[in-house]
N, C-alpha and C positions, 0 to 999 in steps of 0.2 A: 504494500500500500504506500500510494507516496504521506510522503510529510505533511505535504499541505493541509492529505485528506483528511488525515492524523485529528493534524489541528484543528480542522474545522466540528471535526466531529467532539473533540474533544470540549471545544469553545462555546459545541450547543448545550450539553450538558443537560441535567432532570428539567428545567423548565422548557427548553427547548424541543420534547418530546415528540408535543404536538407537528408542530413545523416539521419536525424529521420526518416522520408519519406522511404527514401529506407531501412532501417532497420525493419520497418513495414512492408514494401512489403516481403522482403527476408523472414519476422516471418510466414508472412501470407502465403506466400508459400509453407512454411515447416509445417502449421499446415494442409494446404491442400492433401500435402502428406501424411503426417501421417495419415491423417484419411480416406484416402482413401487404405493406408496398410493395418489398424488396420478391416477395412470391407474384403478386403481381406482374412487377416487370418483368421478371425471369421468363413468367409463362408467355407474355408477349412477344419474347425475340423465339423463346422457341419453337413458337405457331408459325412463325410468316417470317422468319428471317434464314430458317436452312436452306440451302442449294444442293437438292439431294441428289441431283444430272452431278452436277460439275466439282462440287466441292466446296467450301468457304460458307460464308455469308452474304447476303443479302443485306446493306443497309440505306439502301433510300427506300423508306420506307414511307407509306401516308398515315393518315393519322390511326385508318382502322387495319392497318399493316401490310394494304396492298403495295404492293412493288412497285413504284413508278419511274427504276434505271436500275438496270441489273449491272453497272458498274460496281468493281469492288476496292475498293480505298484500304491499301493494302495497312495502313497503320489502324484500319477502326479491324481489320481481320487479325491480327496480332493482337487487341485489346480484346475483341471477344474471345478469341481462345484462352486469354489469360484471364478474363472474368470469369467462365465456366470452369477454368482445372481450381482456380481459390474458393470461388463456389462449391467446387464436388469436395476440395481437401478439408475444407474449415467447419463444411455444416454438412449433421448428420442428414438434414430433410431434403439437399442437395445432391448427395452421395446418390445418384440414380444414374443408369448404364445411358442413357440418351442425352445426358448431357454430356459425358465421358466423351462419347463416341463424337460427340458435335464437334467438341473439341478435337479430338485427335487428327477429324476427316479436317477441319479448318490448319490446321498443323500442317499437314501432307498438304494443301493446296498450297499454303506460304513455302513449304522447301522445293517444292516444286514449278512455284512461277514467281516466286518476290523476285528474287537479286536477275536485275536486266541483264547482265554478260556476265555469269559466273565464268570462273572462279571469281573475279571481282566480286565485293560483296555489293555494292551499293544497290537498292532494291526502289521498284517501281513508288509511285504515292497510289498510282490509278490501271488498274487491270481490266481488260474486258473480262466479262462472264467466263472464258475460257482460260485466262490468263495470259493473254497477249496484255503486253506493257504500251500505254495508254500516256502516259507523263511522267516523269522524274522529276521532283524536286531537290533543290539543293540545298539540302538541310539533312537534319540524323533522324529525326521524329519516327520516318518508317523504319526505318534500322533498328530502332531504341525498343519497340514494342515487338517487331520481330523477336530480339532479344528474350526480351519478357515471356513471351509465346512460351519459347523456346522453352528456357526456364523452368515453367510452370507445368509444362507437358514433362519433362525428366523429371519432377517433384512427384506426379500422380500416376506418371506408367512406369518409370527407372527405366525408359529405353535411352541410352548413352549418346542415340544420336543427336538426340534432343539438347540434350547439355552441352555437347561439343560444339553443334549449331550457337549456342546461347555464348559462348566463350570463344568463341574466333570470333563472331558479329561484336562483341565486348571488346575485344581488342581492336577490331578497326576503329569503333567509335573513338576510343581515348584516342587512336593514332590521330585520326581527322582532327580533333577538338586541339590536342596539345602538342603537335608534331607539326602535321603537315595534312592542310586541308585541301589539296589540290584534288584528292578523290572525289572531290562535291563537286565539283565543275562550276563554284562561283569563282571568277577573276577577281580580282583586285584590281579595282579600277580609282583612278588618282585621284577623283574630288569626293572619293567614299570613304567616310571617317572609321577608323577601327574600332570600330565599337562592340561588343558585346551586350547580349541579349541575356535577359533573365535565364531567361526558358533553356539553355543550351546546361549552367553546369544545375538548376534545378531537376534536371532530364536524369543526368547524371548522378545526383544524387540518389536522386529517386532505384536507379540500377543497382546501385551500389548496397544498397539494401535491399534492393532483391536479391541480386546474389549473391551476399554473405548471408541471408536467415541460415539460422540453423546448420551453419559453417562455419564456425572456428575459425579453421585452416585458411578459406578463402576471405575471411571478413578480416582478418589480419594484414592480409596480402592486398587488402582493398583499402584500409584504411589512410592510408596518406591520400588516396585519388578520396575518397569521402572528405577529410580533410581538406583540400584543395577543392571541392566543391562547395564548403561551406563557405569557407573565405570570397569564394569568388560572389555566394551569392547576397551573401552581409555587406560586401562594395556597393549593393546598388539599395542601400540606405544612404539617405545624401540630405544636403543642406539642413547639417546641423542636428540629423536627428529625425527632420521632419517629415521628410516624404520619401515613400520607397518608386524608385525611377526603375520602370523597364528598361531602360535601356543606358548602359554607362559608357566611358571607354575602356578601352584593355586595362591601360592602369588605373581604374575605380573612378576616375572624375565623371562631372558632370556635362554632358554634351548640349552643344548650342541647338536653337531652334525646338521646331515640334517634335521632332526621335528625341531630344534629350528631354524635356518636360513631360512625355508619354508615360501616362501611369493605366495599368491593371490593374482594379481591388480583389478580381479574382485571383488571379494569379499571384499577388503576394501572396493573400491566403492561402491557396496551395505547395507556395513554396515554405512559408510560415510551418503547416504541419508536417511538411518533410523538415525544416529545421528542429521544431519538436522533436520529433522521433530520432534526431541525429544527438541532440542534446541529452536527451532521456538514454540513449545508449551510451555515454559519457560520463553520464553523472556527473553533468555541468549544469549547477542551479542556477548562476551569474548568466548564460546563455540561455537558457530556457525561460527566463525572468527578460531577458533582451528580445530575445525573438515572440514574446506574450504583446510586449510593451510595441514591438516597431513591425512586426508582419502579420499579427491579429486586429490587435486595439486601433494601430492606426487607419489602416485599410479602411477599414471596417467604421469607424467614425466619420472620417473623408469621403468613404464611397457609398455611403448609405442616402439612398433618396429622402429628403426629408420630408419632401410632398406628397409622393406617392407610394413610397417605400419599396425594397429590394437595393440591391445594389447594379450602380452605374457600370457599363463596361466597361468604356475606355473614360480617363481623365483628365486634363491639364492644368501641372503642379503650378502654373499660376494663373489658375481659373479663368484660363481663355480656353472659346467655343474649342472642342479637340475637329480635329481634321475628316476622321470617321465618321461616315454617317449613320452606323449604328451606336454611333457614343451612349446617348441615352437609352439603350433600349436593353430589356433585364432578359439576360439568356442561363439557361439552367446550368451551368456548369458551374460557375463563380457559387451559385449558391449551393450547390452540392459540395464545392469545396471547403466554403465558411462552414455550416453544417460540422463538417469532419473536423475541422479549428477548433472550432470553440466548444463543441463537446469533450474532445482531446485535451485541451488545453483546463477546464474544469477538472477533469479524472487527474490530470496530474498532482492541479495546485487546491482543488477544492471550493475556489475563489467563487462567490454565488453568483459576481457580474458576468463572470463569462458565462454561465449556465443561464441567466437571462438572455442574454445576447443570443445562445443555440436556441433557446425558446424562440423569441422574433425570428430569426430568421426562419428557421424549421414551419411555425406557424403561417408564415407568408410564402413560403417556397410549396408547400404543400397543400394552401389555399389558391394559391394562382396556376404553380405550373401542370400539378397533376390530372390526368383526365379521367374523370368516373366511370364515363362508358366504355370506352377502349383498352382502358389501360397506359402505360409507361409513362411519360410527362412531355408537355408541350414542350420544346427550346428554345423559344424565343417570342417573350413580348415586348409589346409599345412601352414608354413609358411607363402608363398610367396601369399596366398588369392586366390589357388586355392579349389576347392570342394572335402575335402576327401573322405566323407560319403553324400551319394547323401541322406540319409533315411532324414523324414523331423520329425518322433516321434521314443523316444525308451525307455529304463528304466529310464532313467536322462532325457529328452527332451518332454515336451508336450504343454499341449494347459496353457501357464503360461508365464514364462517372455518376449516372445515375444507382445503377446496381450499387457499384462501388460505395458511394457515400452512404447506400441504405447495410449492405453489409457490414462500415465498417460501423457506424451508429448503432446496428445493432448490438455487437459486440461488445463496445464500451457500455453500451447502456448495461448488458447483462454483469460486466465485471462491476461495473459502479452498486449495482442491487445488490450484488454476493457481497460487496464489501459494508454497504450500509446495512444490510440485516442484521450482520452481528452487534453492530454499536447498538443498535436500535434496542435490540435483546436488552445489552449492557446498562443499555439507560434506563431502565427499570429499576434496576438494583439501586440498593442506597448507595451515596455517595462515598469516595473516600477519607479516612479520616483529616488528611491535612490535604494540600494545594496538588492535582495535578501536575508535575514537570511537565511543560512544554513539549511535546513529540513522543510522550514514553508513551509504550506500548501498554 
């Protein structure tokens, strides 16, 4: 249990009974939701989203899951393969041979058609239905969740080819990011500032905890590239503390114009709980007290609609109209990521404001984006929390952060009840003779 929780429960004490009570019922509620969502959505990708000719997924999907492009976007087929092997490994109600199998046949379609010219690894963004290569982008995103696929499939079948796949595609990535990125095919052209992007060692981070779980050996061997992803991604706190910048340069300043003022409140938040998780595996409280205060709170303050509520897309750190023309408009991903913040970020520290904050947003994310009759959630409204886009999959949207966020919600909700029950018990009892110590057990 962390400290914080320690103390907070400790701080509620015999009069504070009540409060604990109904703060366990409220948890308990809302793990009961969540996990009657997270069934939900599952059942929706796997009604209308297999490709049982060809292999993979299906994700442009409409809203009542007809197929409206049988394009396949090879980074959303690498996320669903690895939503369904953490799905079949984490939960017993999960653990059923049709999701196995979904996964695996989506597996065989990525070793089989992602990377454009093997051996070269570097892999498609866009496949036809058969897997003829469609686009390339010049970035790692496809690559990174390959990876993951990869990963995830040796975790739940221990076929080796799978792992070996996950660990050459691991090693080109770091080579591209901190070596030599000429395998991206982006040039270096002279009036383009060197800058870096959040999203590149956040990606990274994110890998690096995937595959070290439950590795010793290799989470040792990873540890400096973890390290060197955290650093990179704490440079893009700037001016002063105050605002977290998408986009810095190599050596951590702050870049002119609209790239350097461009802020994501989503994306800090997602990068925030992978900072968490990197802190928590540290057992660094000074860093997980940093990354609470400047990739949750902040975000999350700045980006939060005050009129209409949800949070803003895109930003600019000094409050001029941003460039994008979806600036204002609330897309389910940012909120699926706060979601998983600021619940995480509660289970750690016990702190009640962030367990408010998971309330609001959770209560307006699952009041706007969810759909009653179809199932999975809208991705994208206006402003005001109406429904832009009725589609429920498309090149950017699939069977990934919404699962995800409902899985991993669920999860913490469940350890947070195991842990409150016994206090709860405890505070029955009479009290002790002299003063509580601060944190004892």
């Amino acid at each position: 249990m962390s400290r914080g929780l320690r103390v907070w429960q400790a701080s509620a004490g015999r009069p504070g009974q009540g409060d604990m009570e109904k703060e366990q019922e409220t948890l308990r509620a809302w793990k009961e939701r969540v996990a009657r969502e997270l069934d939900r959505v599952v059942a929706f990708w796997l009604e209308h989203s297999h490709d049982q000719e060809q292999g993979g997924f299906f994700t442009c999907l409409g809203r009542d899951g007809r197929v409206y492009d049988d394009l396949k976007y090879v980074w959303l087929q690498g996320r669903q393969v690895w939503m369904y092997c953490r799905l079949y490994r984490q939960f017993e109600r999960f653990r059923r041979p049709e999701l196995l199998n979904a996964a695996k046949a989506g597996g065989e379609f990525l070793l089989h058609y992602a990377q454009v010219a093997p051996p070269a690894k570097k892999c498609a963004f866009v496949l036809t239905r058969d897997g003829r290569p469609v686009k390339v982008q010049r970035t790692i995103f496809s690559e990174c969740f390959y990876t993951m696929a990869m990963n995830e499939l040796w975790r739940v079948t221990g076929d080796a080819r799978y792992q070996s796949e996950a660990m050459e595609m691991m090693d080109q990535i770091v080579s591209w990011v901190r070596e030599d990125p000429s395998g991206l095919g982006r040039p270096q052209l002279p009036g383009a500032p060197a800058s870096e992007s959040m999203a590149v060692p956040m990606m990274l981070l994110n890998l690096v905890e995937q595959l070290g779980e439950a590795d010793e050996e290799l989470a040792g061997i990873s540890a400096e590239l973890g390290d060197w992803c955290a650093q990179r991604i704490l440079q893009h706190v700037q001016r002063g503390g105050q605002a977290v910048l998408e986009n810095v340069s190599e050596d951590g300043e702050e870049l002119s114009g609209c790239l350097g003022r461009h802020q994501n409140p989503g994306h800090a938040l997602e990068a925030g709980w992978f900072l968490l998780r990197y802190a928590i595996r540290r057992g660094d409280a000074k860093l997980r007290a940093h990354v609470i205060d400047k990739f949750l709170l902040l975000p999350f303050h700045s980006g939060w609609d005050p009129e209409h509520g949800g949070l803003f897309y895109f930003q600019d750190a000094d409050g001029l109209c941003p460039t994008q023309l979806e600036w204002a408009m609330k897309l389910w991903w940012p909120h699926s990521e706060a979601m998983i913040a600021f619940l995480m970020g509660y289970s750690e520290t016990g702190d009640p404001a962030l367990l408010r904050i998971f309330y609001q947003v959770a209560e307006y994310t699952f009041r706007q984006f969810r759909d009653p009759e179809y199932g999975e959630w809208f991705g994208y409204l206006n402003r005001d929390g109406k429904v832009a886009l009725t589609i429920k999959g498309g090149p950017f949207k699939g069977c990934f952060h919404v699962p995800r966020c409902l899985a991993m919600c669920e999860e913490m909700l469940n350890d947070l009840l195991s842990r409150l029950a016994p206090a709860s018990a405890l505070s029955a009892r009479p009290p002790p003779a002299g003063p509580a110590r601060p944190g004892a057990e």
